[in-house]
C-alpha positions, 0 to 999 in steps of 0.5 A, spaced: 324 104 379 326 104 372 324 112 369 319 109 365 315 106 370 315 112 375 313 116 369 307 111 367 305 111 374 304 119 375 299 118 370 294 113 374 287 113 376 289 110 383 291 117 387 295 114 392 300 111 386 300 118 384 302 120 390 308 116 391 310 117 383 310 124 385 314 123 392 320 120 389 326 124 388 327 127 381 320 128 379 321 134 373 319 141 376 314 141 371 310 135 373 310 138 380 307 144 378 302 140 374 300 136 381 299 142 384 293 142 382 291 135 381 284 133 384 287 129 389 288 131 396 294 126 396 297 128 390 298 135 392 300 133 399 305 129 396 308 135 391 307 139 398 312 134 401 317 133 395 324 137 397 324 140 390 317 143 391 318 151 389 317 156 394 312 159 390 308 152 390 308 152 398 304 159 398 300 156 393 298 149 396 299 153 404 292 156 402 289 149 399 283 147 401 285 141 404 287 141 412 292 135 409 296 139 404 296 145 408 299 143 413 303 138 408 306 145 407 304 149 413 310 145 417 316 146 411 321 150 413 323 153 406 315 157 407 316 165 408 315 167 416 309 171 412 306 167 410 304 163 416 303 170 420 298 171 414 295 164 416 295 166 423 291 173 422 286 170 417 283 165 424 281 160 418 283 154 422 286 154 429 289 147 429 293 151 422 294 157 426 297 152 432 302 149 427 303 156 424 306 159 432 309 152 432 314 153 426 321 155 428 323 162 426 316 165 428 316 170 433 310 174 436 314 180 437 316 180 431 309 182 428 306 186 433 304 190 427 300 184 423 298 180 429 293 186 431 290 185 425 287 178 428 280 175 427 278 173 434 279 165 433 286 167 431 287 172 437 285 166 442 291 162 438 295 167 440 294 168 446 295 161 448 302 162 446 308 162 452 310 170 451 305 174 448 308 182 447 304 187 452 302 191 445 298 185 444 294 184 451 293 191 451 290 191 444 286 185 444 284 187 451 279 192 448 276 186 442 269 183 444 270 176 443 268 174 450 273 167 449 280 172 448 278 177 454 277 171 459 284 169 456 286 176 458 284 177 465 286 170 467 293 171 463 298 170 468 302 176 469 298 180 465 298 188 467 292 189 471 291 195 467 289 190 461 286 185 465 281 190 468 280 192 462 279 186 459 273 185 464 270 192 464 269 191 456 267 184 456 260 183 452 257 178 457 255 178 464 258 171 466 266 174 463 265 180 467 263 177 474 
């Protein structure tokens, strides 16, 4: 596609004709850092998609408000271990945290100390992991989100220090029993 073309069509009403303008290798990093923050869920997808997107444009377009592009960046592997155990802890959206676990080189016992922190959405995320260090269990055992314990308890090899803690301190009744 000559030059001229592409760059006329990166400036189009219609988003998905900007979208793949953007996509296409060669796009200048200065007009990928401008369709960052396009109005377009498309076009900030397609820049979060691009092989010359910058790190610091993946941390910015992993917070985006669109599930798309989120996860548009989310599933990069240029984005920083960090910031996907950032993702986890804000619990703000589970299927985000699920890909977030997903990614290769996130291990949970590697963030023992962040993952502590997790909202009780994100806690759930964690604990449907295959492995989840015993710090963890013993820490989200004491929590008061019904949904978390009951994983707990019925966590297979679980200590049973931390299951029948995590029954004991359970909120409602149903949990408990």
């Amino acid at each position: 596609i000559p030059a001229d073309v592409v760059a006329e069509a990166r400036l189009m009403e219609d988003d998905s004709v900007r979208a793949f303008a953007m996509s296409l290798p060669g796009t200048p990093l200065e007009e990928l850092v401008l369709a960052s923050r396009d109005a377009s869920w498309q076009v900030r997808a397609a820049v979060a998609a691009h092989p010359s997107v910058t790190v610091d444009l993946l941390i910015t377009l992993a917070r985006d408000p669109s599930s798309v592009v989120r996860r548009a960046a989310i599933t990069r592997p240029e984005l920083p271990i960090d910031v996907l155990v950032d993702l986890v802890v804000s619990g703000s959206s589970r299927l985000d945290a699920e890909i977030a676990l997903g990614q290769p080189g996130f291990v949970i016992a590697d963030h023992v100390d962040r993952l502590l922190l997790a909202t009780d959405v994100a806690a759930g995320m964690v604990l449907a992991q295959p492995e989840v260090p015993i710090a963890l269990l013993r820490r989200y055992a004491r929590k008061d989100h019904s949904a978390s314990v009951r994983e707990i308890a019925l966590r297979r090899g679980a200590p049973s220090d931390v299951a029948s803690r995590a029954l004991v301190s359970a909120a409602e009744t149903s949990v408990r029993l």
